[in-house]
N, C-alpha and C positions, 0 to 999 in steps of 0.2 A: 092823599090816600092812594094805596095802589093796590088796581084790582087784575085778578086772573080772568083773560076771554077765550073758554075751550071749547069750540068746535069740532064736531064732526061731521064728517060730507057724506049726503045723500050716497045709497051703492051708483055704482060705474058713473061718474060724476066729473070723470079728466077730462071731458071733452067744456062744461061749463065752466070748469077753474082755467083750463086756457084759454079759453074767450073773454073771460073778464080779466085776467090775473094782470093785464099791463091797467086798466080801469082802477082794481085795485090797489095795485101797488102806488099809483098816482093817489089815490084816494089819500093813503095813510101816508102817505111823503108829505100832501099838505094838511092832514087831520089838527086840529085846535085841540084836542087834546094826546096829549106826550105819550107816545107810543115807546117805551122803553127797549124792550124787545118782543119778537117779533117771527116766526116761519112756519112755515106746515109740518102736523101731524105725520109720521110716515109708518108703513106698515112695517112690520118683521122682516122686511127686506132692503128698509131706510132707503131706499128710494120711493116705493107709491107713495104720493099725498093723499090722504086720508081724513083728514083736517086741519085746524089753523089753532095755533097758540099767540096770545097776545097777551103781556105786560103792560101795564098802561098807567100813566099818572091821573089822576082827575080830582076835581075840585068833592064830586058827590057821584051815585051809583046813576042818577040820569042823562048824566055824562056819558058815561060809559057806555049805556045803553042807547042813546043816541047815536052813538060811534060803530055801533055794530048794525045798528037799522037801515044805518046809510050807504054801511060799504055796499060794494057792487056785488060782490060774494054774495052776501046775503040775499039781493035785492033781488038777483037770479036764481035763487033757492038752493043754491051749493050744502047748506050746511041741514042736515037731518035734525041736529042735536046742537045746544044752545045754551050752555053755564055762564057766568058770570059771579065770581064771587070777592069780595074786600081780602087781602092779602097784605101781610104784617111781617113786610123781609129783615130779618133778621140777619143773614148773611149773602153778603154780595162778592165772590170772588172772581167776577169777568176780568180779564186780562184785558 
């Protein structure tokens, strides 16, 4: 099954995404569950990160949820806001 993980970061919050962000990105390079894709939220000027978008393959939702408890982002309170929801893709045209 594949679920959406959308975050949102705490306000003025670049200073904690950068101190973890090499933590994390290690994190989800070796994560046990399939991270399909994957990048930060950005504001109306597509560069601020804002928050994080995750794609993810998983057996069941506490999978998922495991995945996000663990990252370092998280662990460091980056994210204000916290979805998770089962996604039913239909069309995939990545290049």
């Amino acid at each position: 099954m594949h679920y959406v993980i959308h975050c949102l970061d705490i306000p003025d919050s670049s200073g904690i995404r950068r101190a973890q962000f090499e933590a994390h990105k290690a994190y989800i390079a070796a994560a046990s569950v399939k991270v399909v894709i994957s990048g930060p939220l950005v504001a109306s000027d597509s560069e601020t990160p804002i928050g994080s978008f995750f794609l993810v393959k998983a057996e069941d939702l506490s999978q998922v949820e495991a995945l996000n408890r663990n990252d370092p982002f998280y662990k460091a309170g980056l994210w204000a806001q916290i979805a998770i929801h089962p996604f039913l893709k239909r069309v995939d045209n990545r290049i």
